[in-house]
PABA-435997 format. One record per residue (C-alpha): x, y, z; residue in three letters. Coordinates in steps of 0.02 Angstrom, whole numbers, plus 50000, padded with zeros to 5 digits. Example, Ala and Ser with C-alpha at 12.3 -4.5 7.8 and 13.67 -1.06 7.14 Angstrom:
! residues 2
506154977550390ALA
506844994750357SER
//
This chain:
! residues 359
500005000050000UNK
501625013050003UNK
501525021349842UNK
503305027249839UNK
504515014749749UNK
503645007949612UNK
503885012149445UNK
502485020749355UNK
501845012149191UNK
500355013749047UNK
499335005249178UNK
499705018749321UNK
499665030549203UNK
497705024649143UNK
497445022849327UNK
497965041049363UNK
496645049349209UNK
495205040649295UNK
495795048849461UNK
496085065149383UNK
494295063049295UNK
493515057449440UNK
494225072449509UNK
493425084249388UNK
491745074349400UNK
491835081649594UNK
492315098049570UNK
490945100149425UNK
489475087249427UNK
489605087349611UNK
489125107249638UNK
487745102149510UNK
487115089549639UNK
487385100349782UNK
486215113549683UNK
484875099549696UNK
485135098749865UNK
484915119749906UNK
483315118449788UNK
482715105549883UNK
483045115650068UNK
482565131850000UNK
481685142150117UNK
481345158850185UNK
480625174750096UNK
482095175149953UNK
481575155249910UNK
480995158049745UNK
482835167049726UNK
483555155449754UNK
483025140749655UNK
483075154349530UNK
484925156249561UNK
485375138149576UNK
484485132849410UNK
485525148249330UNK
487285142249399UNK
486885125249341UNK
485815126749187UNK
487485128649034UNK
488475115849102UNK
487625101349177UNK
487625088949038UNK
489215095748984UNK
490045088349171UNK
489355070749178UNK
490665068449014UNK
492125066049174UNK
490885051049225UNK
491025045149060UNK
492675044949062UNK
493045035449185UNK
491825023149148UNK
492635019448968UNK
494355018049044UNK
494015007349192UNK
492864996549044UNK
494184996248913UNK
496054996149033UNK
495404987449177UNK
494044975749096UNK
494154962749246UNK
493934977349389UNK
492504983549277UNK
491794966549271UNK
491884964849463UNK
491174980949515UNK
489704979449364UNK
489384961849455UNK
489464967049640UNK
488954984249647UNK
487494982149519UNK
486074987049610UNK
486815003449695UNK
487635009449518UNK
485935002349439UNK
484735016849555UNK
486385030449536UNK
486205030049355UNK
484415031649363UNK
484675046049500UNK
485605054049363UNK
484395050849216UNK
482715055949317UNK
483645071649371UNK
484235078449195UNK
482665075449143UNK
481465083349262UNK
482745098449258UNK
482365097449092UNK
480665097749087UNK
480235108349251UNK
481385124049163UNK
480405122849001UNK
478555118449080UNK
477815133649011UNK
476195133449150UNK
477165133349288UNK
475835121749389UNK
475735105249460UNK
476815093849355UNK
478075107449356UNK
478035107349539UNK
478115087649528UNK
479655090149399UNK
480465100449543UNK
480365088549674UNK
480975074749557UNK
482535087049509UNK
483075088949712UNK
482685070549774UNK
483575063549638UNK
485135076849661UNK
484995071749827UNK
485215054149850UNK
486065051049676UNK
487495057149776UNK
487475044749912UNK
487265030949789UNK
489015036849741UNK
489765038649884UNK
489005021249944UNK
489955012149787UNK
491585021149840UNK
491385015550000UNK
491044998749973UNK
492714998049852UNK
493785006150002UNK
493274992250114UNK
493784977950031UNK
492044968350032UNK
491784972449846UNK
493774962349824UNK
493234948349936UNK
491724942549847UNK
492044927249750UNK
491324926949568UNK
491494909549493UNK
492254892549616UNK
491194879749701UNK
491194896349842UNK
489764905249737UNK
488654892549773UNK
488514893949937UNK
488194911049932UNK
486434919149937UNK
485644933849837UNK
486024944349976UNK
487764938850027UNK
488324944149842UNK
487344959049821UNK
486994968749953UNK
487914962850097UNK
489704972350010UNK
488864989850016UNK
487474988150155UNK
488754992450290UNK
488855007250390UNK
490425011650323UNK
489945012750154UNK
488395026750197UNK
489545035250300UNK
490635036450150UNK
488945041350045UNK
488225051250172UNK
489965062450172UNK
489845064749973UNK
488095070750005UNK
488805085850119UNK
490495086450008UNK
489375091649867UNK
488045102349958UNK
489535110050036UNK
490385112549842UNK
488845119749787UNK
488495131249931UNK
490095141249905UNK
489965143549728UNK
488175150149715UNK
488975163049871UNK
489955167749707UNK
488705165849573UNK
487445178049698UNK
488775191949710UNK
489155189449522UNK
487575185949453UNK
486835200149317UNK
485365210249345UNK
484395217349546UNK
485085227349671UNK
486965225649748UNK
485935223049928UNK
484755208049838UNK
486275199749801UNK
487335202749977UNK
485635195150031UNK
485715178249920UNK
487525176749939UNK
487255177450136UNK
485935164350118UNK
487015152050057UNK
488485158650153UNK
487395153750295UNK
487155133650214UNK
489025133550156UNK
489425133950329UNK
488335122150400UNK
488635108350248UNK
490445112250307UNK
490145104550486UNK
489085092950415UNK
490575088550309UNK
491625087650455UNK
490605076550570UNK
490265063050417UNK
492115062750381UNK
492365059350559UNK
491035044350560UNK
491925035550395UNK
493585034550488UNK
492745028250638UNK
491735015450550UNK
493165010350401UNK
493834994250421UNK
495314989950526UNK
496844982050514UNK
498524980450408UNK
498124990150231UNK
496634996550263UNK
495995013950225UNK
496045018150422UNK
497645009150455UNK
498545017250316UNK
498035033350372UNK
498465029450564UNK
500285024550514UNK
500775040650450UNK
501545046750265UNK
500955053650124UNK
499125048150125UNK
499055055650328UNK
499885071950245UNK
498445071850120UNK
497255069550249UNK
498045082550335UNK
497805094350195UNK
496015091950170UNK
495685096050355UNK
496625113250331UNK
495925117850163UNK
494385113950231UNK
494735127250364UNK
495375140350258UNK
493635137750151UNK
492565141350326UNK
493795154150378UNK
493545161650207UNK
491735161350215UNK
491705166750378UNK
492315183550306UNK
491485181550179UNK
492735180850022UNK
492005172949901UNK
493275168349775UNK
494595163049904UNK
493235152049995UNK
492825143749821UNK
494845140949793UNK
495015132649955UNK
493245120649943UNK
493965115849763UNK
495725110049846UNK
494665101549988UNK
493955089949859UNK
495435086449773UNK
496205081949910UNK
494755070849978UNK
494855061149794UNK
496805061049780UNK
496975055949985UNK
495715040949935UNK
496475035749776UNK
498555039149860UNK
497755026250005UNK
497315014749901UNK
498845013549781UNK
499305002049703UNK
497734992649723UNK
496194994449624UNK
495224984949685UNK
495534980149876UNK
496024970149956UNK
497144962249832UNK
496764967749662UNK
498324979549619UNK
498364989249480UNK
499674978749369UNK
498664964049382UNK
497034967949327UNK
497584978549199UNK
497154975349010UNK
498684969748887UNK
499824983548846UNK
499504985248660UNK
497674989448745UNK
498275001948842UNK
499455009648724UNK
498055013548609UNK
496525018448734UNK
497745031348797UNK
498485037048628UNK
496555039848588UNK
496385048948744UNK
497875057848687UNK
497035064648551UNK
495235068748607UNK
495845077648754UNK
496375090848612UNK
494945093848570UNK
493915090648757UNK
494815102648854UNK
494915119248726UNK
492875113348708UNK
492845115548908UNK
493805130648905UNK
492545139648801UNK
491065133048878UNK
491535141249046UNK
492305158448948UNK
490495160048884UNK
489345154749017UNK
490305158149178UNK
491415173849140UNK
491275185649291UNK
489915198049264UNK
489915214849265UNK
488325220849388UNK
486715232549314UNK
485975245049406UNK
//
């Protein structure tokens, strides 16, 4: 599980672009959860604000983010075709309902922002939009969690041991564990926290009403920034408690020090500086530190893990695909990154250049 002395190759390499995509899917499709979340919770006299708000920070980009999902998807299915296999098989029904999370909520986005009547099934497409943003996320985290632990490693898949196995024992029992929605319940406030501080940015930036309307939206989810931080805190707390124990496990490794413990360390003190920043209330330098949080969370995950894939003894190297496989899924990654990221680039230039305030 030490990271430092092995040689890096195509398959740490392809290993390394699903981290860094999974990474992006955070930073980007996460907020867009977290905005599911706020529309959900909306309340007070400035409610209608700010579901107005939310659906305005998230409405360019949404389907544009869940590409990073793709990505690692078609990576993990085409360089690491057994560890695909084996999560597919384990972890069906929780992906099953998080893909249908995802579907249900680009869809009743969809139709509740172009329901021109504004009535009932709008209201019905609203509530569809937030409880699927809401526990899509878990379903997430859940599948992480029950990777982390081992249990999705230990279950056997073919041997006269499958037989004796139940539905239950194959299917649920890996990811039904309290460690597993701890890990889900901590995406949940990782993303509602994500969210939080950039729509305090996307209030004080937004086009159009009165500097004191804004100061008054940005406060509002100042105010749930801060709490989804705590939140954040306390469910981080309850995974470590609840991970499982013992030599290379997520908690050991972190108890015995080195880089993943620095990286843990990190997260708690960019985590700070976000609170801290919201706390007086700068904006920008609150997003910048929230944005570093989650990297950190993905990167302190993925650096405990290393070099397995799939735990507790499925490294990297070994259930990679052949090299001539790898050599060309990442020379054709190569290539369409050319063209993804300059796409990207002027996506956000357009819809998410700083604006300059009316009135």
């Amino acid at each position: 599980m030490q990271p430092l002395g092995i040689a890096i190759g195509l398959p740490e390499v392809a290993a390394g672009v699903m981290a860094l995509a999974l990474t992006a899917y955070v930073l980007m499709a996460g907020a867009d959860f977290g905005g599911g979340v706020w529309d959900l919770l909306a309340r007070g006299p400035r409610r209608a604000r700010q579901r107005s708000l939310v659906a305005h920070a998230i409405g360019p980009i949404w389907e544009a983010n869940h590409v990073w999902l793709i990505l690692v998807v078609v990576l993990l299915f085409t360089c690491f075709p057994a560890a695909f296999a084996r999560l597919s098989t384990v972890l069906h029904i929780p992906i099953t309902l998080m893909l249908i999370g995802i579907v249900l909520r680009g869809s009743a986005f969809v139709f509740r922002a172009y329901d021109p009547q504004r009535d009932r099934a709008g209201r019905r497409w609203g509530m569809t939009f937030a409880i699927a943003s809401t526990v899509t996320p878990v379903l997430l985290g859940v599948s992480l969690g029950a990777l982390a632990s081992g249990a999705v490693g230990r279950v056997p898949l073919e041997g006269p041991d499958v037989a004796r196995l139940t539905f239950a024992d194959r299917f649920v029992a890996p990811w039904a564990t309290p460690f597993a929605f701890a890990v889900g319940a901590m995406t949940l406030a990782l993303f509602a926290f994500l969210a939080a501080v950039y729509l305090t940015v996307e209030a004080a930036e937004r086009r159009g009403g009165s500097p004191e309307t804004a100061r008054r939206l940005a406060d509002d989810f100042r105010a749930r920034a801060l709490g989804a931080g705590v939140a954040l805190f306390v469910t981080a707390w309850v995974a470590f408690l609840t991970a499982p124990d013992g030599p290379g496990s997520v908690r050991g490794v972190v108890e015995g020090g080195g880089w993943a413990a620095f990286l843990q360390g990190l997260t708690a003190a960019t985590g700070g500086a976000a609170m801290l920043a919201l706390w007086t209330r700068r904006w920008r330098v609150a997003r910048a530190a929230a944005q570093a949080q989650a990297a950190c969370v993905v990167w302190g995950w993925a650096w405990t893990q290393f070099p397995l894939l799939v735990p507790p003894d499925g490294t990297i190297r070994a259930l990679a695909a052949p090299a001539i496989t790898l050599q060309l899924s990442l020379g054709a990654l190569a290539a369409g990154t050319a063209i993804l990221l300059p796409s990207f680039v002027y996506l956000f230039r357009v819809f998410k250049a700083p604006a300059v305030r009316e009135g």
